[in-house]
Each structure stands twice: as C-alpha cells, then as structure tokens.
C-alpha positions as CSV (number, residue, x, y, z in Angstrom):
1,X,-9.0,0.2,-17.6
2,X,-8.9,-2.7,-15.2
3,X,-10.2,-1.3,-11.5
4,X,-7.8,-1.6,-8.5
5,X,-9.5,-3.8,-7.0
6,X,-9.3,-6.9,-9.4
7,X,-5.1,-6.3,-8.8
8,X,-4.8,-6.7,-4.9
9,X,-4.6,-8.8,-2.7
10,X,-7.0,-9.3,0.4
11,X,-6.0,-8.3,3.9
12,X,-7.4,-9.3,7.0
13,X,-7.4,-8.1,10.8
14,X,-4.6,-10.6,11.1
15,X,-1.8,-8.8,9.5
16,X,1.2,-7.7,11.2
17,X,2.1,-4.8,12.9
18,X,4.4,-2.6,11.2
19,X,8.4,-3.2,12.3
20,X,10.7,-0.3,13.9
21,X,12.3,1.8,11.6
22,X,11.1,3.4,8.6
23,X,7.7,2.2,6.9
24,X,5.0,3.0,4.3
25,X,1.3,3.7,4.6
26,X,-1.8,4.8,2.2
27,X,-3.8,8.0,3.2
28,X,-7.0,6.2,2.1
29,X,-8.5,9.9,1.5
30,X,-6.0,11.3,-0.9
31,X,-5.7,8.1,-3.1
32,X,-6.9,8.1,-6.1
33,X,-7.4,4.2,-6.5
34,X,-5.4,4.5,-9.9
35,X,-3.0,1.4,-9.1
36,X,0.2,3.1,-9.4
37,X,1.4,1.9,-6.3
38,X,0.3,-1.6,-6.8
39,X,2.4,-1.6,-10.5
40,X,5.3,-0.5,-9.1
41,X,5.9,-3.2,-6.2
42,X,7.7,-6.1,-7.0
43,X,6.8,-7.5,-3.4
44,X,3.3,-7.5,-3.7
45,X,2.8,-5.7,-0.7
46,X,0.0,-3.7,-1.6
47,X,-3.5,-5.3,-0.6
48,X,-7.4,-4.2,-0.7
49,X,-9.8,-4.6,2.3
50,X,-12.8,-6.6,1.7
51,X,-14.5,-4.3,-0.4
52,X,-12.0,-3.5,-2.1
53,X,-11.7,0.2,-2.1
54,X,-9.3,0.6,1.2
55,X,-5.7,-0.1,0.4
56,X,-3.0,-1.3,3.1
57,X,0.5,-2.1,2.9
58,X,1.6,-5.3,4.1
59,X,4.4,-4.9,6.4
60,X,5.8,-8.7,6.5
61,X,6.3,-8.0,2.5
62,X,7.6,-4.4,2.2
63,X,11.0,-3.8,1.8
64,X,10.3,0.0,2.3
65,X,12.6,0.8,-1.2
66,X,9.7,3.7,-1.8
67,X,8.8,2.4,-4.9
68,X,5.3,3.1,-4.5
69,X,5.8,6.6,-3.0
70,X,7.2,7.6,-6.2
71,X,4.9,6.2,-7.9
72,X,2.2,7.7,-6.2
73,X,0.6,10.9,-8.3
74,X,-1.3,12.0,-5.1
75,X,0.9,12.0,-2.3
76,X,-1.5,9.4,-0.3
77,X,1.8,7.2,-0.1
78,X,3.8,8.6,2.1
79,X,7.1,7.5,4.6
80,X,6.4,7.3,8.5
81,X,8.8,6.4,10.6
82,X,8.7,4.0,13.6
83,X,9.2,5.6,17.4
C-alpha cells in the first residue's frame, strides 16, 4: 500500500487563510493517514506538511462539496463554519 505521503502535495506557511462561510479541516489526531480523503478530491486540495505526516486542506482549492468528509472512516474531517 502506497503511504500518504508519496500522494500529497506540500504546503507551506504561505497558504491562505480560510474564506467566510463554510469550510473543511483535518483533526491531525484522529486521522488515520489512510488517504481516503486525498482519493476522493478531485481538486487536489489536500496537502502534507514537510514531513509528511500532518495533513491540511488548501483553502484557495476546496470547493467544500464534503467529499472528503464522507470519505473519511475516522471523523478527523470534519465541517467548520466561518464567523
């Protein structure tokens, strides 16, 4: 099985700030790294941190459709929404 990983995407402190309204994030301490999330978006919005192991959603490419949410066997992605 390919590790996570090898399928993102780097971030950097540079990314964008999420947008108002309603938005995505990873709780980095109930994901599983299985790559569910990152299979199911067609935007490539999911990216790995530096080492690799801390996943982030890119903003400036989600659409917030909650693909990965419901891909997500764990929970870890879950809906926030923007005050």
């Amino acid at each position: 099985m390919q590790d996570v990983q090898d399928m993102l995407p780097l971030f950097d402190s540079e990314s964008p700030e999420p947008g108002s309204g309603v938005s995505y994030a990873i709780d980095i301490d109930r994901c599983m790294h299985c790559g569910d999330c990152v299979r199911s978006c067609l935007f490539g919005a999911i990216a790995a941190g530096p080492m690799g192991r801390t996943l982030r959603i890119l903003e400036d490419r989600c659409t917030a459709c909650g693909t990965c949410h419901e891909a997500c066997p764990t929970g870890a992605v879950y809906e926030r929404r923007e005050r």
